[in-house]
C-alpha positions as CSV (number, residue, x, y, z in Angstrom):
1,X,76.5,2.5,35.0
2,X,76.1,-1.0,33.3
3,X,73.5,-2.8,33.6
4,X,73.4,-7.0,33.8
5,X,71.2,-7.8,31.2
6,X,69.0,-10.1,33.0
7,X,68.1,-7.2,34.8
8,X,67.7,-4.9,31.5
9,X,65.5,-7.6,29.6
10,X,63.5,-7.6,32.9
11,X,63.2,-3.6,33.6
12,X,62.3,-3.3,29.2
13,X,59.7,-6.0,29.5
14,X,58.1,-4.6,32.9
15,X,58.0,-0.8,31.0
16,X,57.3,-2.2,27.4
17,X,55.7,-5.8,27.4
18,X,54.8,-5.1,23.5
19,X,59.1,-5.1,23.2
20,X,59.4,-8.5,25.3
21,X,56.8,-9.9,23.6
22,X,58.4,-8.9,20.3
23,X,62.1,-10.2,20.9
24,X,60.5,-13.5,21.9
25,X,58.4,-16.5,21.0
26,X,57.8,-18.9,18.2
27,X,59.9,-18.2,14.7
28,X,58.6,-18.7,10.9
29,X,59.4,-21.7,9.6
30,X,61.2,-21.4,6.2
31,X,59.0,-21.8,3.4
32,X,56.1,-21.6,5.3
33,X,52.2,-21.0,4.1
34,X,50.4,-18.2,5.7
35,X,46.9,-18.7,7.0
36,X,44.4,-19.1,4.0
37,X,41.2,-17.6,5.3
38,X,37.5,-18.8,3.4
39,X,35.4,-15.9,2.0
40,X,33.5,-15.2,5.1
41,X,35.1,-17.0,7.3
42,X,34.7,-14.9,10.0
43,X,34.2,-11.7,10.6
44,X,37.6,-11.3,12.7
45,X,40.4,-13.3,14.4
46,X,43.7,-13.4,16.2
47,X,46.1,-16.5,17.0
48,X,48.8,-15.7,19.6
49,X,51.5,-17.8,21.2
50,X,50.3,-17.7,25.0
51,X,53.5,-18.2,26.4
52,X,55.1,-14.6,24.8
53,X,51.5,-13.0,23.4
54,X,53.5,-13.3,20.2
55,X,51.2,-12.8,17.3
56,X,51.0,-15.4,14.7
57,X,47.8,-14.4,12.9
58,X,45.6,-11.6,12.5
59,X,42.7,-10.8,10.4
60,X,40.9,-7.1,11.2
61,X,41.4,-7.8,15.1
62,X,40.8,-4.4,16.0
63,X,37.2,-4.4,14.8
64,X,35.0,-3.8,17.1
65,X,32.8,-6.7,17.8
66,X,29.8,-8.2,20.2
67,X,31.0,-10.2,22.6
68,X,28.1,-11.9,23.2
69,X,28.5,-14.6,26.1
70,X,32.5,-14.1,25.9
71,X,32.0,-11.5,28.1
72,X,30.7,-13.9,30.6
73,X,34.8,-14.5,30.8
74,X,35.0,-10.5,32.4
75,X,31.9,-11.1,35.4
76,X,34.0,-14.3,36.0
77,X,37.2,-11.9,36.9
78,X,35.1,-9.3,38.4
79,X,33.1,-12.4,40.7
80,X,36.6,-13.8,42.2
81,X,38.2,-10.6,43.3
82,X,35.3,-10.4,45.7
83,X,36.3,-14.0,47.1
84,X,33.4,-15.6,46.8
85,X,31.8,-18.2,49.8
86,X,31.7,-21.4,47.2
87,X,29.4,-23.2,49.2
88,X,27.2,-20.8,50.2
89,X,22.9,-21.4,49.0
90,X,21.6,-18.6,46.6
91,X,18.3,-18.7,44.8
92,X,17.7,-17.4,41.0
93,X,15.4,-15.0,40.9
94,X,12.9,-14.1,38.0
95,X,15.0,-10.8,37.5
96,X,17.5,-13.2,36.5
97,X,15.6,-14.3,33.4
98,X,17.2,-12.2,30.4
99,X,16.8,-14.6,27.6
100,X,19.0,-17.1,25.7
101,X,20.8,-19.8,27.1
102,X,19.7,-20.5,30.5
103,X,20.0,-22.9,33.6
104,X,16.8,-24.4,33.1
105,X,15.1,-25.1,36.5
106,X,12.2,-22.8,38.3
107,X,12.6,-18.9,39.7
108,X,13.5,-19.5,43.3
109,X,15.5,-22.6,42.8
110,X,18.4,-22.6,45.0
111,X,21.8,-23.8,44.4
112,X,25.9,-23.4,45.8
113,X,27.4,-20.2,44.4
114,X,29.9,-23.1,42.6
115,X,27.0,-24.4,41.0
116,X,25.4,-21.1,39.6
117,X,29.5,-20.0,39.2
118,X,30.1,-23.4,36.8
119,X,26.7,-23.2,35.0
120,X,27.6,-19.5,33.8
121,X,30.7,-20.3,32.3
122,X,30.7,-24.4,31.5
123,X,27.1,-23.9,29.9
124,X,26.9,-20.4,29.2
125,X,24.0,-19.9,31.3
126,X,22.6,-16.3,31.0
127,X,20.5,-16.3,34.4
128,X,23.7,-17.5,36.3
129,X,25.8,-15.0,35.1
130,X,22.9,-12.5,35.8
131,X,22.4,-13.9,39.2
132,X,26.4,-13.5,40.1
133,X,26.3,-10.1,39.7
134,X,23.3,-9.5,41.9
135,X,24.7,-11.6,44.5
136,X,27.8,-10.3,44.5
137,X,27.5,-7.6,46.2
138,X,28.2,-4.4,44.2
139,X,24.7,-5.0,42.7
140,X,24.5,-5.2,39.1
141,X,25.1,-1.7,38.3
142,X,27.7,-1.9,40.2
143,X,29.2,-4.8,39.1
144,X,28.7,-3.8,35.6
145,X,30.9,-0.7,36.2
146,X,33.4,-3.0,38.0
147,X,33.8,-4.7,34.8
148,X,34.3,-1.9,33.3
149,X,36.6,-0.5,35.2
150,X,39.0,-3.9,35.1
151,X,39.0,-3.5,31.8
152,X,40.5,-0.3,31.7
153,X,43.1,-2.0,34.1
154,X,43.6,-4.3,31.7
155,X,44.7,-2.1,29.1
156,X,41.2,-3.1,26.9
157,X,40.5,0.6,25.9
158,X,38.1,-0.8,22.9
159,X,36.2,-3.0,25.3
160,X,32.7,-1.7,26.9
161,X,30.4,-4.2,28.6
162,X,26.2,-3.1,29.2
163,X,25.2,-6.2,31.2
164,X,27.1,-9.3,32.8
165,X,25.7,-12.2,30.5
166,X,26.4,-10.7,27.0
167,X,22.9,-10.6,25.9
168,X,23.2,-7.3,24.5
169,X,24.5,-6.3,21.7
170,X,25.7,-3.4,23.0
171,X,28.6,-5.1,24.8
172,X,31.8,-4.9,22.2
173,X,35.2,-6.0,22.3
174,X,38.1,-6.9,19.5
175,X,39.5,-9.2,18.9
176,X,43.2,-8.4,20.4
177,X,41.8,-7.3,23.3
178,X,39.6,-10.3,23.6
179,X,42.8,-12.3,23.7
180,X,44.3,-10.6,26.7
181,X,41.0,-10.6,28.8
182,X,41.1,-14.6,27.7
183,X,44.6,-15.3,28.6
184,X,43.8,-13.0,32.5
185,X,40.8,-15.4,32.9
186,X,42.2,-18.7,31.8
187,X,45.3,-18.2,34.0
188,X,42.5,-18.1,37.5
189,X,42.0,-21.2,38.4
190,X,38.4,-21.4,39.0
191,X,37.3,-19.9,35.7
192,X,40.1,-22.6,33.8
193,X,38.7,-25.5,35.3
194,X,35.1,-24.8,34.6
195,X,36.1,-23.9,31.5
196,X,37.5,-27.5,30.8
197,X,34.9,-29.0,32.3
198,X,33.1,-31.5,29.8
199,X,30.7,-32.3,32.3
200,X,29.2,-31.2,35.8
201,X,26.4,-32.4,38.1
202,X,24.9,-30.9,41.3
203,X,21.6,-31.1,42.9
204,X,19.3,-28.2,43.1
205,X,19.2,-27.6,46.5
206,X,15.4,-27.2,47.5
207,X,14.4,-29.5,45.0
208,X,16.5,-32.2,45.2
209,X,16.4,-31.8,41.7
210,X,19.8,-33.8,39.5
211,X,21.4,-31.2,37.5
212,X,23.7,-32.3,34.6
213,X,25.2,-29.3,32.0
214,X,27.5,-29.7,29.5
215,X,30.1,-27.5,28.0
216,X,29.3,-25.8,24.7
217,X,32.7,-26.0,23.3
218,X,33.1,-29.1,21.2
219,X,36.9,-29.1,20.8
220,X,36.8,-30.2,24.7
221,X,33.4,-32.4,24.5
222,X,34.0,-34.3,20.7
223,X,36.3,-37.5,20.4
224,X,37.0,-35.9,16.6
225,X,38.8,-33.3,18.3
226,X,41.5,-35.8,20.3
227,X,44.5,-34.0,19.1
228,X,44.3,-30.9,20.8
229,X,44.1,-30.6,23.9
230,X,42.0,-27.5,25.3
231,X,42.8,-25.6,28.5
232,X,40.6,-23.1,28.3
233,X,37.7,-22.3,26.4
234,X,34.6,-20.5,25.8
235,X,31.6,-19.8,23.3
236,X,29.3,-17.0,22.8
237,X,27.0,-16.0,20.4
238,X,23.7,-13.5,19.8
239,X,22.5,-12.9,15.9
240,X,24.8,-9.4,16.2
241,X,27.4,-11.3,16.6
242,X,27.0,-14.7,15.0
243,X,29.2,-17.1,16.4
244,X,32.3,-16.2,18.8
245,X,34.5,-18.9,20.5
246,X,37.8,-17.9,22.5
247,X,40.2,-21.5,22.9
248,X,43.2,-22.0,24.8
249,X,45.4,-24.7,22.9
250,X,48.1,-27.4,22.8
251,X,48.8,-30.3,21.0
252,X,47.7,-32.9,22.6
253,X,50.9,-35.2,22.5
254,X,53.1,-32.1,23.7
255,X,53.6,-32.8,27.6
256,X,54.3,-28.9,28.4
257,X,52.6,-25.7,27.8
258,X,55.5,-24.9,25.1
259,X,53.3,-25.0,21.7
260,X,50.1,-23.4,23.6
261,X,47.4,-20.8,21.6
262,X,44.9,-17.9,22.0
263,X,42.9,-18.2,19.4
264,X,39.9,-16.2,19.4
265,X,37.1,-16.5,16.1
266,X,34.2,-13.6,15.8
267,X,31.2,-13.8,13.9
268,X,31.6,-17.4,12.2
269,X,28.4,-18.2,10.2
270,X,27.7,-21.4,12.3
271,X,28.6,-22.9,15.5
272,X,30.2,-25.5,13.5
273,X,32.8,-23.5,11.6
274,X,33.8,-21.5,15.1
275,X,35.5,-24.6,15.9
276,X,36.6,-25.8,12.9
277,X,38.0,-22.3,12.3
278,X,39.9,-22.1,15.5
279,X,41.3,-25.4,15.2
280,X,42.2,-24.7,11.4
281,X,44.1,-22.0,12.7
282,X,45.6,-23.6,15.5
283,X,46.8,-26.9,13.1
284,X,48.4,-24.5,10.8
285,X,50.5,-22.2,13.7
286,X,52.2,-25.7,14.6
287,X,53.0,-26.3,11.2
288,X,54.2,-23.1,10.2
289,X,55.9,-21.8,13.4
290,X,58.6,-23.2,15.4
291,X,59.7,-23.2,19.2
């Protein structure tokens, strides 16, 4: 029997994405420079062509690694499989409190699950991300393990989360793996576009109180980073970690998705140099690869 090879490349990239992804994507340019990393850096990194998962750069991305509040990114999958009611009123509780970055307003305030939903991820709000998983239904034990359990589906066998907000330390990832739980949550709509959100108001709802958050990731918020062009994007960081940041990138004169990045940066020594790492690494793909 012969088989069309449409159908073949189809049938071998359905059974063994890691040969698809191999036979495809971006090419070396000739003479090209690889990726000179500073002493420390960071701790890890990966840089992958979205389009094929093609990778372009790798530095010990199969270390395991806090994710801190990158795993926000995994509670934001877990939240939309159980459809959530956007306008619907909840309340943040005291339970809610867990430290770091928070939504700050008073326990009881009450706000749409859109609002709490955008704070978590456009601000990195720890109590929102807390409170989704208590409102969601499965409890927080519960949605913990449901986290859990879509990473396995996932194929993130190095990935264990211990809470919803990335507080604890105890909540690891790599690298890799943090790129294909990136690429799954950037490609829902929802979590994209409040993770390219520079800016969101809303009203606390009992209060009347005006609400204004920003997003913590400066290549989408700073005029100095004009030339790329971010669709998708998040931060995280706890002293066991140091500074993580996960960006989805293109060039910001390309008019299609062709030149598009995962980057992801663990453990850079300041907030600063996650971005300025990531966007390092993303400057010198374009230059040294081809499409």
């Amino acid at each position: 029997m012969r088989w069309h090879p449409v159908a073949l490349a189809l049938i071998v990239g359905t059974l063994f994405p890691c040969l698809a992804y191999a036979a495809d994507g971006p090419t070396k340019v000739p003479g090209g420079q690889a990726y000179s990393r500073a002493d420390n850096e960071f701790t890890s990194a990966i840089v992958l062509d979205a389009a094929t998962r093609k990778v372009l750069y790798e530095y010990h991305a199969d270390e395991s690694h806090p994710t801190a509040s990158l795993a926000k990114l995994m509670g934001a999958l877990v939240f939309l499989d159980h459809r959530p009611a956007w306008n619907t009123i909840v309340s943040l509780k005291a339970v809610d409190e867990v430290g770091g970055g928070r939504l700050r307003v008073a326990s009881g305030a009450t706000l749409s699950v859109l609002d709490m939903f955008y704070s978590s991820i456009t601000a990195s709000a720890n109590n929102c991300a807390t409170a989704l998983a208590r409102i969601s239904g499965l409890g927080t034990a519960g949605f913990i393990r449901a986290m859990n359990a879509k990473a396995k589906a996932l194929g993130l066998s190095n990935t264990v989360f211990t809470d919803p907000s990335g507080i604890e330390p105890s909540n690891v990832t790599t690298a890799r793996e943090m790129s294909t739980l990136a690429l799954a949550a950037f490609d829902a709509d929802p979590i994209r576009r409040s993770a390219t959100t520079a800016v969101y108001r809303f009203k606390i709802r009992n209060t009347g109180q005006a609400k204004e958050i920003r997003s913590t990731d400066d290549l989408l918020t700073l005029s100095a980073h004009d030339d790329i062009f971010v669709t998708g994007g998040k931060t995280g960081f706890i002293y066991e970690s140091m500074y993580n940041f996960v960006v989805k990138v293109r060039p910001a004169t390309d008019t299609g998705p062709k030149r598009t990045l995962m980057v992801v940066v663990f453990g850079s020594p300041t907030r600063a140099s996650s971005f300025a790492s990531a966007e390092s690494m993303a400057q010198w793909a374009w230059k040294a690869y081809k499409w």
